[in-house]
N, C-alpha and C positions, 0 to 999 in steps of 0.2 A: 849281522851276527855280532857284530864287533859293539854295537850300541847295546844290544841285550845282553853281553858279556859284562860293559861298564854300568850298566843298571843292577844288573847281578849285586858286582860289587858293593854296589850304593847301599842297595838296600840291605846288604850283610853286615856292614859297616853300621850303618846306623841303626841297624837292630840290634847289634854286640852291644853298642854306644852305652845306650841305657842300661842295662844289665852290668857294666863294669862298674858304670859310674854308681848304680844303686848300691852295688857291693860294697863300692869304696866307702861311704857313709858306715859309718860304727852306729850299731846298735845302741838304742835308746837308753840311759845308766836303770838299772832294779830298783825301782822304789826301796830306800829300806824300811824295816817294818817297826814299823810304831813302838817306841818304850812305852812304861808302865808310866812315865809323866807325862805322856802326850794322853794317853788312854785319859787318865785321868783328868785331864784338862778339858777333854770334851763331854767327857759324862757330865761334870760341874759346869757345862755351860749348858747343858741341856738341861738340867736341872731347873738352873738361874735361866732359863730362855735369854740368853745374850748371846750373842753372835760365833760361830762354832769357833772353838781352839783350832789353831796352826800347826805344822808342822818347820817352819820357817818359808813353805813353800805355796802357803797359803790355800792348801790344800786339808779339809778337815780329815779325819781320821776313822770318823763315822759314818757311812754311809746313810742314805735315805734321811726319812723325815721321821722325828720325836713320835714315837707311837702313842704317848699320852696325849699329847699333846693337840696331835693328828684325830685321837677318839673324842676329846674333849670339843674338837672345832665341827665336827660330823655329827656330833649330838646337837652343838650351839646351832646349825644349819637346819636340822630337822625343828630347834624350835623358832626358829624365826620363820618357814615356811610355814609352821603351827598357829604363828601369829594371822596372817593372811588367811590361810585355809585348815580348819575353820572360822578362827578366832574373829578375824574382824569380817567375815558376811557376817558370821553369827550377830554379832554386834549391830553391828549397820541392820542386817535380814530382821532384824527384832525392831528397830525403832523408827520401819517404815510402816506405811497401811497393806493391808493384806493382798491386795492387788498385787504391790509390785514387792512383794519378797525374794521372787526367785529372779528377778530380774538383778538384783544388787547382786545374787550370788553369783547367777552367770556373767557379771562383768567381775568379780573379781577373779572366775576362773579364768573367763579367757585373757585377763591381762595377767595371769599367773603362767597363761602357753605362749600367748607372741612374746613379752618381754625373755622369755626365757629362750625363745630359738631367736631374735633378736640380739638377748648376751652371746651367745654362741656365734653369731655372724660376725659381729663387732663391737659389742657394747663389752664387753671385759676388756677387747685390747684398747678401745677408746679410752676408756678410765683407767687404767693400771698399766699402759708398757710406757717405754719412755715417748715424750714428743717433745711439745712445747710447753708453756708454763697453763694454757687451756686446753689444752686436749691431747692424747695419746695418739701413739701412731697405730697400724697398722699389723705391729709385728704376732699378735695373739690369735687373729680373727680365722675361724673355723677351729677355735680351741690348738693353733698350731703350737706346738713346744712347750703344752701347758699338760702335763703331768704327774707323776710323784712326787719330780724334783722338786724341793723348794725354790721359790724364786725369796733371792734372800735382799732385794729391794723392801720387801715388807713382814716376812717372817724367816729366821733359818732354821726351823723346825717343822713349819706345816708344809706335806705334800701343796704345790700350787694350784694343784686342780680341786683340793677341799676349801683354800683359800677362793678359789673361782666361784665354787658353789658357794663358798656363804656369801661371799659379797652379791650374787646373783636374788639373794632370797631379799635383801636389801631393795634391790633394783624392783623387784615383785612386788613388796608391801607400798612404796611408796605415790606410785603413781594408782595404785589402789583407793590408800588414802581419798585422795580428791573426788571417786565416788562417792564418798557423803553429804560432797555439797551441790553436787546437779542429781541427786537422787530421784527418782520417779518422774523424768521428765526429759531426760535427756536419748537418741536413740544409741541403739547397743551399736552398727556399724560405726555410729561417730564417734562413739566412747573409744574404743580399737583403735582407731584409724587415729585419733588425739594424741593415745596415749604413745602408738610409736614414732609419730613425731616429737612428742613432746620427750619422749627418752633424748632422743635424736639431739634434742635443740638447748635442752635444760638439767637433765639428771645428767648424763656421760658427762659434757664438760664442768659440772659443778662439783660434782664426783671425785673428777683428776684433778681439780684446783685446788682443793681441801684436803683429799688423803691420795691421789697419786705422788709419787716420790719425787718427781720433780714440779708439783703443781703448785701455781704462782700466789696459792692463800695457805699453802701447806706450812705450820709453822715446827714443828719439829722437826719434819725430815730434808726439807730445801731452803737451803742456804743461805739462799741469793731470794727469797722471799720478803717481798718490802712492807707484807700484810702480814704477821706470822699469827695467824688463825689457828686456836686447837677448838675440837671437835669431834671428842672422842667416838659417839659409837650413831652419830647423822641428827644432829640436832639442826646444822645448817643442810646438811646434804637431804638429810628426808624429809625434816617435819617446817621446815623454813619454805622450803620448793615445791613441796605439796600445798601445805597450808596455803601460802599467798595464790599459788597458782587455781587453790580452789575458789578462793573468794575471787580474783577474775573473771574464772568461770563462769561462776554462779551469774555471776553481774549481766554477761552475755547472755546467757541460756535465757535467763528471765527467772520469774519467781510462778511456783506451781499456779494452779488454777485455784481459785477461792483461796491462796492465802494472804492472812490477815481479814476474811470476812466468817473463814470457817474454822473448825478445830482439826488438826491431823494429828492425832496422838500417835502415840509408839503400840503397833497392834501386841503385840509379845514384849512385855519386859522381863518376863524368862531366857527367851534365847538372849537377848541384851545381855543380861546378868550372865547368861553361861558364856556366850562370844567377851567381856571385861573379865571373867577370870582366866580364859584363855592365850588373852592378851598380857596379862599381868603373867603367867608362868612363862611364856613365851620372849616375852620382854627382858628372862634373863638370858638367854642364847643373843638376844639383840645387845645387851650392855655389857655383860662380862663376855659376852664373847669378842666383844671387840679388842679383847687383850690382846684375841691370837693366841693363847699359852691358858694353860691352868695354873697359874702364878699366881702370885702376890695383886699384884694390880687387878685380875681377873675378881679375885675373894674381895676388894674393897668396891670392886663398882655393884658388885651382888652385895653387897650391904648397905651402898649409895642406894640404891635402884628402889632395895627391897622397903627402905625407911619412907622415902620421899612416896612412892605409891603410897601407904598408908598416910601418912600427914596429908597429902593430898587429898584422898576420899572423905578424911575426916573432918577437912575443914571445907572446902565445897559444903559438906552435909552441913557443917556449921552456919556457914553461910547462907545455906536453904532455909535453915529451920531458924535465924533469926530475922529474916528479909518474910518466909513465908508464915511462921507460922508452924510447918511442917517438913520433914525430913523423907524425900524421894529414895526409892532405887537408883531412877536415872540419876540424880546427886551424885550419891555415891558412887553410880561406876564413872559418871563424866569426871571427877574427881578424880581415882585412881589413874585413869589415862590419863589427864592431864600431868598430875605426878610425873606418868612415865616421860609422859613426852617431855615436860619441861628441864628431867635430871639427866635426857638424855646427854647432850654434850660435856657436862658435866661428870657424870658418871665415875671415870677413871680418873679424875681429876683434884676431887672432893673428898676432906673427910667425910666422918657421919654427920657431926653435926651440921656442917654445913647443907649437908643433904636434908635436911629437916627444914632446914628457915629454906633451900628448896622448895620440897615439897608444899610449907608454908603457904608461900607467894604464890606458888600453884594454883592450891586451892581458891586463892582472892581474884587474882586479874585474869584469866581463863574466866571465873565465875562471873565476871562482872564483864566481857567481853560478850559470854553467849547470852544473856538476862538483857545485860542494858543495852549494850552499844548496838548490837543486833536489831532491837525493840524501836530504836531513837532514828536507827536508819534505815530499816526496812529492808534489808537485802535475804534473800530466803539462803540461808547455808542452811540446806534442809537437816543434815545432822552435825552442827557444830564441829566442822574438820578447820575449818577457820579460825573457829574462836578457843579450840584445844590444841591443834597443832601449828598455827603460825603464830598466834600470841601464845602461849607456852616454849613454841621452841625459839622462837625469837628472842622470850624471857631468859630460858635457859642458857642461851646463846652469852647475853650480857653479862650473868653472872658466873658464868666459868669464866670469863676477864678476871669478875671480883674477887672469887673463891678458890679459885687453884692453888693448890697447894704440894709441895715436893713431897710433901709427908704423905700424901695420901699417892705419888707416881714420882718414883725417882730419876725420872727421864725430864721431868720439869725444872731437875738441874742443870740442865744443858745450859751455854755459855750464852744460846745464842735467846733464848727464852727467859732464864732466869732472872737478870735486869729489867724486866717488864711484869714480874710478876709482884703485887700488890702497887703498881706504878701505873704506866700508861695500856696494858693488857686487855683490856676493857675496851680501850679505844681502838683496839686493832682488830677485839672482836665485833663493834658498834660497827669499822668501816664494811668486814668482809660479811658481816650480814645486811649493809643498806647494798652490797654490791649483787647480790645472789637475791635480795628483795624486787629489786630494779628487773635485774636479767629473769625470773619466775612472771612476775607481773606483765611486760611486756613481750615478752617471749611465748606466754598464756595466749593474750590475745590478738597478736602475728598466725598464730597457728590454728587458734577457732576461727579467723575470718576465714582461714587456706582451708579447713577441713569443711566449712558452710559453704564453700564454692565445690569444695569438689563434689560433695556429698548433696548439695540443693537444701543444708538444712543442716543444725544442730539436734532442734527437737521434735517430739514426737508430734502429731497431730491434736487436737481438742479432742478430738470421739477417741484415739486411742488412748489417751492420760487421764479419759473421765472412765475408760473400761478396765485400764490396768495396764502396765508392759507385761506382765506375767503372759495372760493369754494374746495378748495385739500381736506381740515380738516374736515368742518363746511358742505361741502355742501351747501352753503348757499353764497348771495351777500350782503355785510354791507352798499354798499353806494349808494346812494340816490342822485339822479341827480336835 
């Protein structure tokens, strides 16, 4: 009796305990409530998208995320996902043979659903939460913590889950991409099963090294970066990683059946022409959207973007028509892509003019990439992804070293960048793209040997790529008479 009397106690005792002691704690002091200068100070930074006004407590005074800003990056996400679907099947779907039209389309959808529940799993927090200077950690995956809130690592306006999504549409288009260079040839499981390794092994950490906030080629945002790499909207990250990794590719796969003894023309240069202006509209949600903000920066890379397309189409055409004789469709839309791709990293960086002698150069060493060097070496990049987006964005690459300018991004002020600009810039964009050259190339084909083992095979059979992947594959006929 005497023991459950002294247990009594105990337990009374220590259950007063807390309740006294919680009392004793003073309530938490009342926020006070915002003057009409604090107000003000964050409307003006919402405006200017600069980092939200304080209260002294480092606490902003606005809730949520910039709703223009927020609508403006939801529209950029729907066009960059416009690029992809339709824009570049259309594209690519037009400039294969009739056979295998719908086969291109269906690999660009299904690498439009795994890459996208693949970002969901961990490819958003791979490349965007904090880790090491090559790859993110962990803390994002199954979309945890990722919300309305801004994550203000990369914008403090945009909801981070519209930020998730557009960077997600990124991730979709690129490894798309490199179906133009194993086109009509390659099988649809190994296409799948490449592409999420090669997320895996080559886009995430190339991704975080270039625009994650502490990534070790990031040159605006980290620091302690010994490469200080800009890149505005994936010149190294998309069309550098694609590009080479499709010429890889291609090299493995092999080259089609009968080519170089037959003719494979482009069966539709309609959907061509409709899929390159798809891409051209599109291609502005991919450049000014990479502001982040409907700002100032966002208006000069849509005027970067919109110059360099043109100059681009126009001289490819020029270049056709006095090498052949005569001036193509396909010209002119390889042309305008090339533009895009080449002013990509550039973009936010450039005035106009320089977006011109851009687009310019474009038009010449792309053009002389798919004509000659193609022709001299024989390797089938069946729809020029190689000779437009590795040599273009490679080009591109170099020349936002050359051409950056503060005038056209006032963030190219910064202390830690501005000393390098019309100086040694160039050369630190020359290193981070021989380094992301190297890592696409090798990385490429590390992961075709592993997917030919698991799979017994990259390509399709002789009887099924002299019958079509449309019906071999798909079951199914893609073209429409």
């Amino acid at each position: 009796m005497r023991k459950i009397l002294v247990l009594g106690c105990l337990l009374v005792a220590f259950g007063w305990l807390p309740v006294r002691l919680h009392a004793a704690v003073p309530p938490p002091a009342k926020m006070p409530q915002p003057t009409l200068d604090q107000r003000l100070a964050d409307i003006e930074a919402y405006i200017n998208n600069v980092p939200r006004a304080t209260d002294g407590r480092a606490v902003s005074r606005i809730a949520g995320p910039g709703p223009a800003h927020n609508g403006w990056m939801m529209t950029c996400s729907a066009l960059v996902l416009f690029m992809t679907l339709p824009g570049l099947a259309l594209f690519y779907g037009g400039l294969v043979r009739r056979k295998n039209v719908l086969s291109v389309l269906a690999q660009c959808l299904g690498i439009a659903g795994v890459v996208t529940i693949f970002w969901w799993l961990c490819g958003y927090s791979l490349t965007f939460s904090h880790g090491s200077g090559l790859l993110g950690n962990l803390d994002f995956a199954f979309f945890s913590g990722v919300d309305a809130a801004p994550n203000a690592d990369y914008s403090p306006w945009i909801s981070q889950n519209v930020f998730c999504m557009y960077q997600l549409m990124f991730a979709i288009i690129t490894p798309a991409l490199i179906v133009g260079a194993i086109a009509e040839r390659m099988r649809y499981p190994a296409v799948l099963l490449f592409v999420v390794l090669w997320m895996l092994v080559i886009y995430f950490p190339v991704a975080h090294m270039v625009w994650g906030v502490d990534g070790v080629l990031n040159g605006l945002e980290n620091d302690h970066a010994r490469i200080r790499a800009l890149d505005f909207a994936g010149g190294i990250v998309v069309h550098m990683t694609s590009g080479w990794s499709a010429l890889a590719l291609c090299l493995l796969v092999g080259r089609r059946l009968g080519h170089g003894r037959e003719q494979m023309p482009p069966h539709s240069m309609v959907l061509c022409m409709v899929g390159t202006g798809m891409l051209w509209v599109g291609w502005y949600g991919f450049n000014a959207g990479s502001a982040l903000a409907a700002d100032t920066i966002a208006a000069n890379a849509f005027v970067a973007t919109t110059l360099a397309a043109a100059v681009g189409c126009s001289t490819w055409g020029l270049m056709e028509y006095c090498t052949r004789g005569r001036l193509s469709v396909l010209g002119l839309c390889s042309g305008a892509v090339a533009g895009l791709a080449t002013i990509t990293p550039a973009s936010g960086f450039v005035t106009p003019n320089a977006a011109v002698l851009i687009g310019l150069l474009a038009g010449v060493l792309p053009f002389l990439a798919c004509n000659l060097l193609k022709a001299r070496f024989g390797y089938d990049d069946a729809l020029d992804t190689f000779g437009v987006h590795a040599v273009g964005g490679t080009l591109g690459v170099i020349l936002t070293g050359l051409l950056a300018s503060p005038k056209a991004n006032a963030n190219l002020a910064a202390a830690r960048i501005q000393p390098l600009i019309g100086h040694t810039l160039w050369l630190h964009q020359l290193a981070a793209a021989a380094i992301v050259l190297v890592l696409s190339v090798v990385g490429t084909v590390l992961l075709a040997h592993l997917v030919h083992a698991i799979l017994r095979g990259l390509r399709v059979s002789e009887e099924v790529e002299t019958l079509g992947l449309d019906l071999a594959e798909h079951g199914e006929e893609g073209y429409i008479e």
